[in-house]
C-alpha positions in Angstrom: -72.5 -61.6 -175.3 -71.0 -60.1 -178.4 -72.7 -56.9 -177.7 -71.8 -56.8 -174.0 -67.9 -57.1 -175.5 -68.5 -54.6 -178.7 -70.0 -52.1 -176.0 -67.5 -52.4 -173.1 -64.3 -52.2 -175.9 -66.2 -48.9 -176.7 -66.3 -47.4 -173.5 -62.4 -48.4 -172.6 -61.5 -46.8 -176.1 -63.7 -43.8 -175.0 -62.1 -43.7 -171.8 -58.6 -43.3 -173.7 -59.3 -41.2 -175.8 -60.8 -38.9 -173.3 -57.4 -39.8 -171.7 -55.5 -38.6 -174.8 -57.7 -35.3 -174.8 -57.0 -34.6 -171.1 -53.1 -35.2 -171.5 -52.1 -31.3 -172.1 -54.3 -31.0 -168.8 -52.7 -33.5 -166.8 -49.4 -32.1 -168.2 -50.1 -28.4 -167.0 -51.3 -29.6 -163.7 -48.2 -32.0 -162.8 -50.9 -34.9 -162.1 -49.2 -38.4 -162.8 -51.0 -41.4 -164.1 -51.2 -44.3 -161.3 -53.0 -47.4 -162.2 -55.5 -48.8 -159.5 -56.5 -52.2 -158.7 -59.6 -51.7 -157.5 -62.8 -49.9 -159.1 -62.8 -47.9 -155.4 -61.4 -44.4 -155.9 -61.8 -43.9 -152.2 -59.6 -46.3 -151.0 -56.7 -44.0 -150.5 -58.6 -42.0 -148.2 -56.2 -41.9 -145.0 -53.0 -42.9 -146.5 -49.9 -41.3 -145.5 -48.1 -39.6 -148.2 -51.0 -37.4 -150.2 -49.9 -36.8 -153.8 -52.2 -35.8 -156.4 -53.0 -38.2 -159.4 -55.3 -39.7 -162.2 -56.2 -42.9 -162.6 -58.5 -44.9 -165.0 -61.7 -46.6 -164.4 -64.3 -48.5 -167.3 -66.4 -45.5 -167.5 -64.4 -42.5 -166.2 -61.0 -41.0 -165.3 -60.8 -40.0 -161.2 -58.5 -37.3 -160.4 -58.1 -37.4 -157.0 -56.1 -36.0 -153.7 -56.5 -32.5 -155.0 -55.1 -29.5 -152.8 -56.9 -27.0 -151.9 -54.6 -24.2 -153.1 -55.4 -26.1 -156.9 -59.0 -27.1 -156.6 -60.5 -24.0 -158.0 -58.0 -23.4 -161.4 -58.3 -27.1 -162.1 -61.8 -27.3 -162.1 -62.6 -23.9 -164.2 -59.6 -25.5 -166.8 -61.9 -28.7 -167.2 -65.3 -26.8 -167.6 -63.1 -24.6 -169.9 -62.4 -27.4 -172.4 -65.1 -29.9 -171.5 -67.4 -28.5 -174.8 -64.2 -29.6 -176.9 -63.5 -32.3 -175.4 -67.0 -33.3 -175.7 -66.9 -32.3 -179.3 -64.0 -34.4 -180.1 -65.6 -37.2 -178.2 -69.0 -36.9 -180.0 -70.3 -37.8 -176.6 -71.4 -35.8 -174.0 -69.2 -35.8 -170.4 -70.0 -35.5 -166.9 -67.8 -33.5 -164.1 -68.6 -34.5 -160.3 -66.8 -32.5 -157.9 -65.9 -34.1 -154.3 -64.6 -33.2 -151.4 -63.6 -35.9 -149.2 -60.2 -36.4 -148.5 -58.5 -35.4 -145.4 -54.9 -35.7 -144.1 -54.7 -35.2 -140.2 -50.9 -33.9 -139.2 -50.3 -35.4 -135.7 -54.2 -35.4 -134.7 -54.2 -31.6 -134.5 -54.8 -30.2 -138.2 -56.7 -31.6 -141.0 -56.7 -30.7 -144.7 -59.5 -31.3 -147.1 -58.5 -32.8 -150.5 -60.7 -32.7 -153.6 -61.6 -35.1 -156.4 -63.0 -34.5 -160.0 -64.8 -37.4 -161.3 -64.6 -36.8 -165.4 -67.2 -39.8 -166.8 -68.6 -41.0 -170.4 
């Protein structure tokens, strides 16, 4: 059980520190931190108000509700630093791209909103 512990304190300090690494990211981008509850990224799926945001899981950090007018420049920016990052990390990382989210305005229009998945 010791291991178990030793390993999981590993992957939450890796998870922070890929956190800290991602900061001047998050900063350029305007995406807020929001702590979930559950380990379900998809849960916000049909809420009301859309705003972007990263949250925190025990193996990755989810950036999710992504517009579409943003999508393309934040994903090139993480590719761009990922081999630093990755460097800094002395792990290698692994970017998943979704698109899932839609936002329907009075039944007649729907938007699709992206995630990045950014995991240890």
């Amino acid at each position: 059980m010791k291991w178990i512990r030793e390993y999981n304190t590993y992957k939450n300090n890796k998870i922070q520190e890929l956190e800290d690494y991602l900061q001047e990211f998050f900063d350029k981008f305007r995406i807020p931190f929001e702590e979930e509850e559950e380990e379900d990224p998809f849960k916000h799926e049909y809420e009301e108000d859309i705003q972007i945001y990263y949250s925190l899981y025990s193996s990755y950090i989810f950036i999710a509700n992504i517009p579409p007018n943003g999508y393309t420049d934040m994903l090139s920016e993480i590719k761009r630093i990922q081999p630093n990052i990755e460097k800094r990390l002395g792990t290698h990382i692994t970017i998943t791209e979704y698109d899932c989210w839609r936002k329907e305005y009075y039944r007649t229009h729907s938007t699709i909103y992206s995630a990045i998945k950014i995991e240890i």
